[in-house]
C-alpha positions as CSV (number, residue, x, y, z in Angstrom):
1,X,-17.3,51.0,32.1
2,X,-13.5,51.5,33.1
3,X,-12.5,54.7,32.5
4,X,-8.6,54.7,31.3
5,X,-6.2,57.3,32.7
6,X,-4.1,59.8,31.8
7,X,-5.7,61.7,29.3
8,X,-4.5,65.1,27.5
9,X,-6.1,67.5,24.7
10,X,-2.5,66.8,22.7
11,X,-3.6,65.1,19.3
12,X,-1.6,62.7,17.6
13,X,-1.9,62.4,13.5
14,X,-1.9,59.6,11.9
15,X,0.1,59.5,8.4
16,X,-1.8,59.1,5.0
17,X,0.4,55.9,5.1
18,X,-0.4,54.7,8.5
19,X,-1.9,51.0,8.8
20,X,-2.4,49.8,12.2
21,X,-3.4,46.3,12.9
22,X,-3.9,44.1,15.8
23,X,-6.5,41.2,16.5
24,X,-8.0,40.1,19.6
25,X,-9.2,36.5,20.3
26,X,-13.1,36.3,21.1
27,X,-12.8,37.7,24.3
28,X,-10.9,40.9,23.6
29,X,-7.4,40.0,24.6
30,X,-5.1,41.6,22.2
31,X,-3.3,38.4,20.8
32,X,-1.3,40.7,17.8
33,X,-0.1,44.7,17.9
34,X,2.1,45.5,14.5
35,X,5.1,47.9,15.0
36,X,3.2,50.9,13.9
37,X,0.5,50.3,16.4
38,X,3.4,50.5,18.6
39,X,4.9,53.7,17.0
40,X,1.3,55.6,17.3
41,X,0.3,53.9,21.1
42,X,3.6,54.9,22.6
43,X,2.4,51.3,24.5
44,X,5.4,48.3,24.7
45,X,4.1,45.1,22.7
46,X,3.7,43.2,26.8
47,X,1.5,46.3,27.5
48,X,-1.0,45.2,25.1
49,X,-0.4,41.3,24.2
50,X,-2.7,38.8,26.0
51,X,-4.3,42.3,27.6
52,X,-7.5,43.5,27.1
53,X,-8.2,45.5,23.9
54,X,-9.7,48.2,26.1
55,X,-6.8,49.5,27.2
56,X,-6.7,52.1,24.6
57,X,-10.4,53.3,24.6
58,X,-10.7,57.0,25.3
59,X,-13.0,58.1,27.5
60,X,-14.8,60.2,25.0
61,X,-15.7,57.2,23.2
62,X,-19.8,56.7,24.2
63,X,-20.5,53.2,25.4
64,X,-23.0,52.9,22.4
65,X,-20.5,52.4,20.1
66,X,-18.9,49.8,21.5
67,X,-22.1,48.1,22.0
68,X,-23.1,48.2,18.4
69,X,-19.7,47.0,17.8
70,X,-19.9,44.0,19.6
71,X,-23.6,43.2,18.3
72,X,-22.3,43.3,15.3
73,X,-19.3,41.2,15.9
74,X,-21.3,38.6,17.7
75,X,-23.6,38.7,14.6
76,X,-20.6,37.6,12.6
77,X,-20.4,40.9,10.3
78,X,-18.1,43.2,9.9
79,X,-17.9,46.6,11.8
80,X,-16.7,49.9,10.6
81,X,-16.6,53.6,12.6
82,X,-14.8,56.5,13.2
83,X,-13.2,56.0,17.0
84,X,-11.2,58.0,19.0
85,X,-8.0,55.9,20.7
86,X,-5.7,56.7,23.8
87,X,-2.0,56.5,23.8
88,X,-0.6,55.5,26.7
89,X,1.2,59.2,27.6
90,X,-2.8,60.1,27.6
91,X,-2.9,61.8,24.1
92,X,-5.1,60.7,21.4
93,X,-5.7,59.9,18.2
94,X,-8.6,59.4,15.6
95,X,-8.9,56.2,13.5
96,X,-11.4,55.1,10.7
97,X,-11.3,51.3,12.2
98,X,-12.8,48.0,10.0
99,X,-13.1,45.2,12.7
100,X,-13.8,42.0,11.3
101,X,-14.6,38.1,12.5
102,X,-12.0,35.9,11.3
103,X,-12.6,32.2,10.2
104,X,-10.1,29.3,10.9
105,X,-11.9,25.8,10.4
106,X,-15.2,27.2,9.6
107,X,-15.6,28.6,12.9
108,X,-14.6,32.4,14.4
109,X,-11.9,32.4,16.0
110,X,-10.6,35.8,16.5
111,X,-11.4,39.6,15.4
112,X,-9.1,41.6,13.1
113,X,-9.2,45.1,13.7
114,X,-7.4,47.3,10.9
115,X,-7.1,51.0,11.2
116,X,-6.6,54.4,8.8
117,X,-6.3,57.7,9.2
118,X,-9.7,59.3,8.8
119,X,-11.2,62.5,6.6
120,X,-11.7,65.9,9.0
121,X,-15.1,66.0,8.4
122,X,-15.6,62.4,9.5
123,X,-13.7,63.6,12.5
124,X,-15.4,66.6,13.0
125,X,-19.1,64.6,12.8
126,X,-18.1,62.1,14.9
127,X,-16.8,64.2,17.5
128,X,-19.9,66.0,17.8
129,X,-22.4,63.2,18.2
130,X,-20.1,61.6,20.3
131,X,-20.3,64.8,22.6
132,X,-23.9,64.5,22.2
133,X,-24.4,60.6,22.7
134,X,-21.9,60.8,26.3
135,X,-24.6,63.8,27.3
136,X,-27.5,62.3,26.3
137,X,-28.2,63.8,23.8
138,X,-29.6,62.4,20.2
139,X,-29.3,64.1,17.2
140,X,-31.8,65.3,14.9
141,X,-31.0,63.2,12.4
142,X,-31.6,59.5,14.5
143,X,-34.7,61.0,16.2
144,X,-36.8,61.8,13.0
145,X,-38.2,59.6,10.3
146,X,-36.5,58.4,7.3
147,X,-38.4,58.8,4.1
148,X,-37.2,56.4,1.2
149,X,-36.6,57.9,-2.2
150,X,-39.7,56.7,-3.8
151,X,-41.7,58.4,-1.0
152,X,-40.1,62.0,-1.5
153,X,-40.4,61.3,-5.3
154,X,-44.1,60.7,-4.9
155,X,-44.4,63.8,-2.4
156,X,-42.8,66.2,-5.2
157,X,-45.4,64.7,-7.6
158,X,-48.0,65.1,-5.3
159,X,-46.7,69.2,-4.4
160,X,-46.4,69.8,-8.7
161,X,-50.0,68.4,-8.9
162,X,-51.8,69.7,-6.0
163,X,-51.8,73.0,-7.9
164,X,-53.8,71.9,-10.7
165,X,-56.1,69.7,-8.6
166,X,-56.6,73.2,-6.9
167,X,-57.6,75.0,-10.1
168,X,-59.8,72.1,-11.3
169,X,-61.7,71.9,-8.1
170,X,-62.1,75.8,-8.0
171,X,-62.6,76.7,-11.9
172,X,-64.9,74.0,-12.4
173,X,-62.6,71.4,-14.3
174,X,-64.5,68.7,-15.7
175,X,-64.7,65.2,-13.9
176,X,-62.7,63.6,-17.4
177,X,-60.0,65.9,-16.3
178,X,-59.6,64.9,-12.6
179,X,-59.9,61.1,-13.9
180,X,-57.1,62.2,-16.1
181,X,-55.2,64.3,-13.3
182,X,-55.6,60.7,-11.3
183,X,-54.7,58.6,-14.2
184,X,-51.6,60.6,-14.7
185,X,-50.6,60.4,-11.2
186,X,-51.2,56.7,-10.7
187,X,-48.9,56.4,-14.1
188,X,-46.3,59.0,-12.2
189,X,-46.4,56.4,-9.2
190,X,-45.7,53.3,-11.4
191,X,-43.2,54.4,-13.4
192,X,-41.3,55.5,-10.3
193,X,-41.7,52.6,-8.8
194,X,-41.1,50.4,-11.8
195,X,-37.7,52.5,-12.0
196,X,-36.6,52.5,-8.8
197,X,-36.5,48.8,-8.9
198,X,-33.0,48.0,-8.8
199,X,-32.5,50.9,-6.5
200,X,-34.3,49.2,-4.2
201,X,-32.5,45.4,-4.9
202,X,-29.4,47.5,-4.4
203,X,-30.6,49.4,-0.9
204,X,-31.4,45.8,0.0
205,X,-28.0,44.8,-0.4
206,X,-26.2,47.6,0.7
207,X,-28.7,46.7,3.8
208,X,-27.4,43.2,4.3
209,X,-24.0,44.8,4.1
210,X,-24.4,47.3,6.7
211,X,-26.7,49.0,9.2
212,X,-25.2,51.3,11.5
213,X,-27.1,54.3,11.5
214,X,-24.5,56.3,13.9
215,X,-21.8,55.1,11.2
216,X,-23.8,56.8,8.5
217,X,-24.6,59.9,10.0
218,X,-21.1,60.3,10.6
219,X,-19.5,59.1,7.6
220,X,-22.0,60.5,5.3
221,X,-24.3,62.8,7.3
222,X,-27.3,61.0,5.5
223,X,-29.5,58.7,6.6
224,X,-32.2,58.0,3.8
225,X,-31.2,55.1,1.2
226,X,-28.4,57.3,-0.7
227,X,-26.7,57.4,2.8
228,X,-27.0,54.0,3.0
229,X,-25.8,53.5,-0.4
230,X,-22.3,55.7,0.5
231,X,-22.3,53.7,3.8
232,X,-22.3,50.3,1.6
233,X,-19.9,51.3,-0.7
234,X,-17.4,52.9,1.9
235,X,-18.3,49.5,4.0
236,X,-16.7,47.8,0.7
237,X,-13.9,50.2,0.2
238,X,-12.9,50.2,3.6
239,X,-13.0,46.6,4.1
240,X,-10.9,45.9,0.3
241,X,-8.6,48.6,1.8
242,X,-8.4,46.4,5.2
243,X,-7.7,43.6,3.6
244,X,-5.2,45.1,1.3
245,X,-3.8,46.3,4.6
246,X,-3.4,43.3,6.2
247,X,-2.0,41.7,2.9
248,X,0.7,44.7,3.1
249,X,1.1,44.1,7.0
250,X,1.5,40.1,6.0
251,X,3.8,40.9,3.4
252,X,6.3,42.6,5.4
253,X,6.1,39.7,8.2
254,X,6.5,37.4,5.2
255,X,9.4,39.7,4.1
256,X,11.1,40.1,7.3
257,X,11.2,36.3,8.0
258,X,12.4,35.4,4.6
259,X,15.2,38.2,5.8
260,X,15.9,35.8,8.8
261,X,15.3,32.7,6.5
262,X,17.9,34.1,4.8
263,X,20.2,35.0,7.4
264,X,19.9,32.3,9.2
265,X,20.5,29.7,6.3
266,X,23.8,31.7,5.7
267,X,24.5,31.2,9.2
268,X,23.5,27.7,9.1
269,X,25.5,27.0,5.8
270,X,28.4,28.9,6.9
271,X,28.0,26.4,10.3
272,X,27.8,23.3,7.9
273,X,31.0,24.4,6.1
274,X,32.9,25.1,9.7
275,X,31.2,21.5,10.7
276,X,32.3,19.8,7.1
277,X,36.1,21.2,8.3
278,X,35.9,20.1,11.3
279,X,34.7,16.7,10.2
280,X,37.5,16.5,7.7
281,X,40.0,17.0,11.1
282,X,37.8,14.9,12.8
283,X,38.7,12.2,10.1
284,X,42.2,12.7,10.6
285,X,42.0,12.6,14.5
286,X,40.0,9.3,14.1
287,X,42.7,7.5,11.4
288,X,45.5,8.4,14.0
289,X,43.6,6.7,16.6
290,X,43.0,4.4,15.0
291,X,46.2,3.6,14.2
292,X,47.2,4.6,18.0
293,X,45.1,1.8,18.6
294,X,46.0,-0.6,16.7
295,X,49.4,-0.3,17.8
296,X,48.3,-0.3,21.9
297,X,46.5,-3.8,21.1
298,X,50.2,-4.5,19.5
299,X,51.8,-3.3,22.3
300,X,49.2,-5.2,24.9
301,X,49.8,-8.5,23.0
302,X,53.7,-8.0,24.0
303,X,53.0,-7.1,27.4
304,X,50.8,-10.0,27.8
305,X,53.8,-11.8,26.0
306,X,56.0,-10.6,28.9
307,X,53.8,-11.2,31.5
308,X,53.4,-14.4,31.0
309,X,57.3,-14.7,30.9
310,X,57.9,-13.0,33.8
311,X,54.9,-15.2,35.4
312,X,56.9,-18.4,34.8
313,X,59.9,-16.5,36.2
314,X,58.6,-15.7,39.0
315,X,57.4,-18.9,39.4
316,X,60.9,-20.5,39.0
317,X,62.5,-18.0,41.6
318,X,59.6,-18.9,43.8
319,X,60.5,-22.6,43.7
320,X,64.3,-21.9,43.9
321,X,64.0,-19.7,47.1
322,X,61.7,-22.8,48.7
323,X,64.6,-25.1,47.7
324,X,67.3,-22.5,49.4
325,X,65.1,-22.4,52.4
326,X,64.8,-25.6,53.5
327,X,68.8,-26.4,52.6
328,X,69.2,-23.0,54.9
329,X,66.7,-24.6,57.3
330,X,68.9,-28.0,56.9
331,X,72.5,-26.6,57.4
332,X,71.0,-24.5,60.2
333,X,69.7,-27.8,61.9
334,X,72.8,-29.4,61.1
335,X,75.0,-26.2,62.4
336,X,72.3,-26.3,65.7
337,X,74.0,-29.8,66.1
338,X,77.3,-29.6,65.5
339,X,77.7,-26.7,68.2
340,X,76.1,-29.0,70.5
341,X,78.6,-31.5,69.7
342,X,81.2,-29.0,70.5
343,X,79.7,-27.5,74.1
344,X,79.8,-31.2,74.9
345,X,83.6,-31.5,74.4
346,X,84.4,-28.2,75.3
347,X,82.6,-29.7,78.8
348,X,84.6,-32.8,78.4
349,X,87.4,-30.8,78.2
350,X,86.9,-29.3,81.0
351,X,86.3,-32.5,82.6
352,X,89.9,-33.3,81.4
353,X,91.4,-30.1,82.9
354,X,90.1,-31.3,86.2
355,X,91.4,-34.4,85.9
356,X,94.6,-32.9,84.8
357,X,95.1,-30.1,87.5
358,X,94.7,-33.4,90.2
359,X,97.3,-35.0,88.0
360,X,99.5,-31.5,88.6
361,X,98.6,-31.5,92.4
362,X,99.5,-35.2,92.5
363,X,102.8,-34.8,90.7
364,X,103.9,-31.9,92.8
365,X,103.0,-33.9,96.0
366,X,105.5,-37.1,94.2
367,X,107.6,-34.0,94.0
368,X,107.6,-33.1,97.5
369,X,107.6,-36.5,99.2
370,X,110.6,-37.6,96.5
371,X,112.5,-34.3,97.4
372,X,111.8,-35.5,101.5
373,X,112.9,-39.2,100.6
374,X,116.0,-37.3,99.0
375,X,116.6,-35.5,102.3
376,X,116.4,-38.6,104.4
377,X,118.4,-40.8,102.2
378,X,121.3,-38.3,102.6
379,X,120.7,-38.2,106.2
380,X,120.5,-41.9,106.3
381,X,124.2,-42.2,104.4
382,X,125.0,-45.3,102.5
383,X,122.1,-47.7,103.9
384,X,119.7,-44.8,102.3
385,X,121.6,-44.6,98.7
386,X,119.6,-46.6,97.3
387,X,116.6,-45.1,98.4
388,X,117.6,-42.0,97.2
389,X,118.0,-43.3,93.9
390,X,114.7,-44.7,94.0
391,X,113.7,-40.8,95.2
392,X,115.6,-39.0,92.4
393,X,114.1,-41.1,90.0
394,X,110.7,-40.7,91.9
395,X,111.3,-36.8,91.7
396,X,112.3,-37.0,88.1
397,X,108.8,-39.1,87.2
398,X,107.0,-36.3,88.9
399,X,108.9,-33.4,87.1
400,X,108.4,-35.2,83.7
401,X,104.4,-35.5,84.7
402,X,103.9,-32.3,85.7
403,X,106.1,-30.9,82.6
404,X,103.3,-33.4,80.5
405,X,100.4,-32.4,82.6
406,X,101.1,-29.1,81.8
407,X,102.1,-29.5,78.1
408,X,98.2,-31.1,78.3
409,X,96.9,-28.5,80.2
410,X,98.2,-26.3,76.9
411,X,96.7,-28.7,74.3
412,X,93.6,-29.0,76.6
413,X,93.8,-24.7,76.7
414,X,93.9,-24.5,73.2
415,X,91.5,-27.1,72.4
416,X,88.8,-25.3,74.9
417,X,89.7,-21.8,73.2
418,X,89.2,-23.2,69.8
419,X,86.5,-24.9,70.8
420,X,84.7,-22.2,72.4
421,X,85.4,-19.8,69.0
422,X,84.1,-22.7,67.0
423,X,80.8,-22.6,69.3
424,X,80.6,-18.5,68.9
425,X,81.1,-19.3,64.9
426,X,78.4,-21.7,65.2
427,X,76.3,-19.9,66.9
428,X,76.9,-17.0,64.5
429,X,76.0,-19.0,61.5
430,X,73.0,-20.4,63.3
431,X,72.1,-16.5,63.3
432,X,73.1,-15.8,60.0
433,X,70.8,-18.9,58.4
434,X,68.2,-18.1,60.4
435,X,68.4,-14.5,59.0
436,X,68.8,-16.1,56.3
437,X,65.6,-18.0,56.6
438,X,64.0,-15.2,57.3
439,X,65.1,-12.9,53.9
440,X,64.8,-15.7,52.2
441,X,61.1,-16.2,53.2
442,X,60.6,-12.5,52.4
443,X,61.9,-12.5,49.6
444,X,59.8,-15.5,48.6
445,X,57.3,-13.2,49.5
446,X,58.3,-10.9,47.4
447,X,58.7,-13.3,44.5
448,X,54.4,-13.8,46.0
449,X,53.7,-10.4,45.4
450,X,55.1,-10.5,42.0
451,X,53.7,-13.4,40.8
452,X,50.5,-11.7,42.1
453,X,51.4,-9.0,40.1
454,X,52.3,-10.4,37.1
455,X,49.0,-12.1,37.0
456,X,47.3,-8.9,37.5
457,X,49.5,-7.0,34.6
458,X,48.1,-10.4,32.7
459,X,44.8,-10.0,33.2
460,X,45.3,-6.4,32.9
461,X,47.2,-6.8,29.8
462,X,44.4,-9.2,28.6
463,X,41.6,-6.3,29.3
464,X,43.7,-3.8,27.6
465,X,44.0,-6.1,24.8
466,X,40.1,-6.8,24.9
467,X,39.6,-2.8,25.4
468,X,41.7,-2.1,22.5
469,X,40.0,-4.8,20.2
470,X,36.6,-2.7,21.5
471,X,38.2,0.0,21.1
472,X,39.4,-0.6,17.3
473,X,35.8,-1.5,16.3
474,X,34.2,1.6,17.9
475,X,37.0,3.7,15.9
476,X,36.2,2.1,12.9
477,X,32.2,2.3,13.8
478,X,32.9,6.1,14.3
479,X,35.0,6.4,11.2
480,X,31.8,5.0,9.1
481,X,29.7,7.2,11.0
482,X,31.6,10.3,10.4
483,X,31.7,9.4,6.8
484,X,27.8,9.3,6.6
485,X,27.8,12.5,8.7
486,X,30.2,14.3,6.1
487,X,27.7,13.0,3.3
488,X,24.9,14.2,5.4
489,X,26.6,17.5,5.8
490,X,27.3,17.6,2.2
491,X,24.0,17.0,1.4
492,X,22.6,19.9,3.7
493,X,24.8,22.0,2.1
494,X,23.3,21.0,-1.4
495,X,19.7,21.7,0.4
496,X,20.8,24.8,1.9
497,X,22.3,26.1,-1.3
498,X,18.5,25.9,-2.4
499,X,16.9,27.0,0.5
500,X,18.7,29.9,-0.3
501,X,17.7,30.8,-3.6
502,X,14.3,29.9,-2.2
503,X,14.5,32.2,0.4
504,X,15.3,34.8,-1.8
505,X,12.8,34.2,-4.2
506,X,10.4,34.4,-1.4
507,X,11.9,37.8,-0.7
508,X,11.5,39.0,-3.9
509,X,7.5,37.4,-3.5
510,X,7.1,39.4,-0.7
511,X,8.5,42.1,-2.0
512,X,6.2,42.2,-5.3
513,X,3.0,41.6,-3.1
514,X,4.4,44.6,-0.6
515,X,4.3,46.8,-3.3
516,X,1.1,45.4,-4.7
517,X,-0.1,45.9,-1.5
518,X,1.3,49.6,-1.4
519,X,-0.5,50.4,-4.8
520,X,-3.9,48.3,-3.9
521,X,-4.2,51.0,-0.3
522,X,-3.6,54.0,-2.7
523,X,-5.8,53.4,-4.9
524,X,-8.6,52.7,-2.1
């Protein structure tokens, strides 16, 4: 057997008050400790729960004991003994422990161990055949021969009339008075034994209640039948005190959760009230979003409106800028021909200046020969005046063609400069519509990219306007739902009002049965 550690010779006392409980399942792990097992133990409640039992045997405790203790508990009775407990600084402390088998579904499903502070003298015997059991050692008392009542009744009889058989036999008594000496005895016998009767039905019982002959030489340092008797009867005390106990140890658990009942319903109801506030904002919130709602789904509808206003706009703009780009496209073609036109008589023209410079050369050769026919005529006299009126008239024909050729030459000048600016001004717009081709096209991509747009926004719009339709429903689904919850909540205050008044009638219960409890253990 384990043999538990520290131990010290410092006792603890238990008050005249002092109920300690705790119950093991039906291999002796502690499943339940009560606070003032705690308080007495010195052990933490996770130094004993789901731990074995054994943890607070001393080590002056004989094996014995422990083995009529489980004999009996295994025998589905109860068992009751003085024992002698460890605390877990190693100090002691002496109990008078009732450990009985507990019943859940008609079968045993656990031990209940209750525990008092014991009489001295119980202590006093218990810790001498203790001391005598651990050294093998057994008293007196368990060694010798019980005699019943009857039988020490019939000895005493048998000591007051062994005198007078003595004198008969030795004074000469007649035979008449022996027979009578006899008769009287057997009469003696029956009469005791015809009284003793019920003694005997009660022995019997007390018996059936209890047979633990180291219990009753401790408790009542007799072991005949009145022994056994006292040991019934303080079997039947103890165990009414037990359960008294364990009504008292209930009661407070009973009390102490109705306590929390009660707390936490307050808690609960003061939660309810916050929650019925908040559900009354709540209310509020969900009316203004609804109505935020309903006017988004306006506002989508006018968007959608709009969209599919700007749609057809864009649409419009998109067939306006096709229309200006093919008349760009057009004019530039018709530009792109016109400056063709125009290089051609610009190169005409300059055909024509060539033609007009060998006019020039030609007319200042006239020039030259008519100025040499003027020469020779004058050389020539009279026979060449003719001729040199024919020369001078030559001469004037060449001035007046070289004064046209180069009055032509200007025209021609002017027409080629002209011409040439009209080409660069061509050629510029040419540039210019085909730049403008080209921001047109982008911006009839643009105009794309709206209408793209705009059809988004419209099926955007048409989702949002969807959404908010969903959106509307769920609000108003919520807003029903919220009522029912505020109904609910009202309701659960309602039932919390009563739980209330339950819990504290259940307080006042437990507190009645406390007390009954209190005055059932003193009177025991």
């Amino acid at each position: 057997m384990k043999v538990n550690l520290p131990v010290s010779d410092n006792e603890v006392k238990l008050d005249d008050s002092s109920v300690i409980i705790s119950t093991t399942d039906l291999k002796g792990q502690t499943t339940y400790v009560n606070d003032e097992f705690l308080r007495i133990s010195g052990f933490e409640e996770q130094d004993l729960l789901n731990k074995s039992h054994n943890i607070v045997r001393h080590p002056d405790m004989p094996p014995a004991a422990f083995e009529n203790l489980w004999q009996t508990l295994k025998a589905e009775k109860p068992w009751m003994g003085v024992v002698k407990n460890r605390c877990k600084n190693g100090d002691y402390y002496w109990v008078n422990a009732y450990v009985m088998p507990i019943e859940k579904g008609g079968k045993v499903d656990e031990y209940q161990s209750v525990r008092y502070r014991p009489d001295e003298k119980s202590v006093q015997r218990a810790e001498k055949l203790y001391q005598n059991l651990n050294a093998g050692k057994l008293p007196w008392r368990l060694r010798l021969p019980v005699l019943s009542i009857e039988k020490k009744i019939m000895l005493t009889l048998m000591a007051v009339l062994m005198p007078w058989l003595a004198m008969a036999v030795f004074t000469g008594f007649s035979v008449s008075y022996l027979l009578l000496l006899a008769v009287s005895a057997g009469l003696a016998y029956a009469g005791v034994h015809f009284s003793l009767r019920h003694l005997r039905v009660a022995i019997g019982h007390a018996r059936e209640c209890v047979q633990n002959p180291v219990a009753q030489c401790v408790f009542t340092e007799s072991q005949d039948e009145g022994g056994e008797l006292s040991l019934a009867l303080m079997m039947l005390k103890t165990q009414t005190r037990a359960i008294a106990g364990r009504m008292q140890d209930s009661s407070e658990q009973v009390n102490g959760t109705a306590k929390d009942l009660a707390d936490s319903v307050a808690l609960t109801n003061k939660g309810v009230v916050h929650q019925r506030n908040e559900i009354n904002a709540l209310t509020a919130s969900i009316e203004g979003l609804r109505n935020s709602a309903v006017q988004v789904e306006e506002h989508a509808e006018l968007v959608l409106s709009a969209a599919d206003g700007a749609n057809n706009s864009a649409e419009q703009g998109r067939k306006v800028i096709s229309a200006t780009i093919d008349s760009i496209q057009s004019l530039a073609t018709q530009i792109n021909q016109s400056a063709t036109i125009i290089n051609s008589l610009d190169e005409e023209s300059q055909r024509i200046g060539g033609i007009l410079d060998a006019i020039k050369a030609i007319a200042e050769q006239t020039n030259l020969l008519a100025l040499n026919a003027a020469i020779e005529a004058a050389r020539a006299g009279d026979q060449g005046r003719g001729f040199a009126v024919v020369a001078d008239e030559v001469r004037l024909l060449a001035t007046r063609t070289h004064e046209s050729t180069q009055e032509i030459e200007g025209m021609i000048t002017t027409l080629q400069t002209e011409a040439r600016e009209a080409v660069e001004t061509m050629n510029a717009g040419c540039q210019s519509a085909e730049s403008a081709v080209g921001q047109a096209s982008e911006a009839g991509s643009a105009l794309e990219a709206i209408l793209g747009s705009v059809k988004e926004i419209h099926g955007m719009s048409a989702q949002i306007g969807l959404a908010t339709n969903e959106q509307v429903s769920l609000v108003n689904e919520i807003g029903t739902n919220v009522e029912i919850v505020d109904e609910v909540s009202e309701l659960t205050v309602d039932t919390l009002e009563g739980q209330e008044r339950i819990s504290q009638s259940l307080d006042g219960l437990a507190d009645l049965l406390r007390g009954l409890s209190s005055a059932f253990v003193r009177l025991h």
